[in-house]
N, C-alpha and C positions, 0 to 999 in steps of 0.2 A: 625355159619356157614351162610354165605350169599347164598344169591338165584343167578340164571342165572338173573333173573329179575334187580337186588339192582346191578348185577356188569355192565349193560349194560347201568343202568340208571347212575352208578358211571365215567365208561367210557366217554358217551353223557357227563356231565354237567364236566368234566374234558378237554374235548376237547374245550365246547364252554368257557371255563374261561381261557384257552391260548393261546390266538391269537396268529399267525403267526408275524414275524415281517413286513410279505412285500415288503420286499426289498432280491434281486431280483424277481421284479415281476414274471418274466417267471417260477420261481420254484414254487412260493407259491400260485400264482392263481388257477393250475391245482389242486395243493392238496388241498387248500379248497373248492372246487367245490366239488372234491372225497367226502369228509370228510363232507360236508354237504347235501349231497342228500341221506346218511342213512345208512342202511346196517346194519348186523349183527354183525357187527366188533367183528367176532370171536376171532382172537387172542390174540385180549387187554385181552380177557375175558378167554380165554385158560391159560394166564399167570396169572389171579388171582385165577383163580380155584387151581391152581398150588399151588400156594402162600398161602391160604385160609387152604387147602388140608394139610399143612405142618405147621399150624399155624404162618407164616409168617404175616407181617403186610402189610393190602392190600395197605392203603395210599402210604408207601416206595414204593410200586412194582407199580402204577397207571402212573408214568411219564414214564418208561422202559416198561410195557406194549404197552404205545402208541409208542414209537420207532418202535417197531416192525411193528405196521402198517403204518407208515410214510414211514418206507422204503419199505417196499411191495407195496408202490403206485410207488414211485421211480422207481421202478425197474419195 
């Protein structure tokens, strides 16, 4: 069983190893601004507890975790 601690850090070092492509700048500028000034990023972390909680594999669920906050910025 992972900690809140090990999934935020799993989260963080997930986000900064897949860059945006950049192109359209107008989209991805704002969400990396969002995405690197911090936060809690509860819900990546809501889906791995989920995941974790079910014996689910955290890796498979870490790319569709961050979906979810990419488009909560979106929107």
């Amino acid at each position: 069983m992972y900690s809140f601690d090990k999934f935020h850090e799993l989260v963080a070092q997930t986000i900064d190893e897949n860059p945006f492509s950049k192109s359209p700048n107008e989209l991805y500028e704002p969400m990396d601004y969002i995405l690197n000034i911090g936060g809690k990023r509860i819900r990546p972390i809501i889906v791995l507890l989920g995941t974790d909680l079910f014996d689910g594999d955290i890796h498979k669920a870490l790319k569709p975790s961050l979906a979810i906050e990419f488009l909560t910025i979106l929107t």
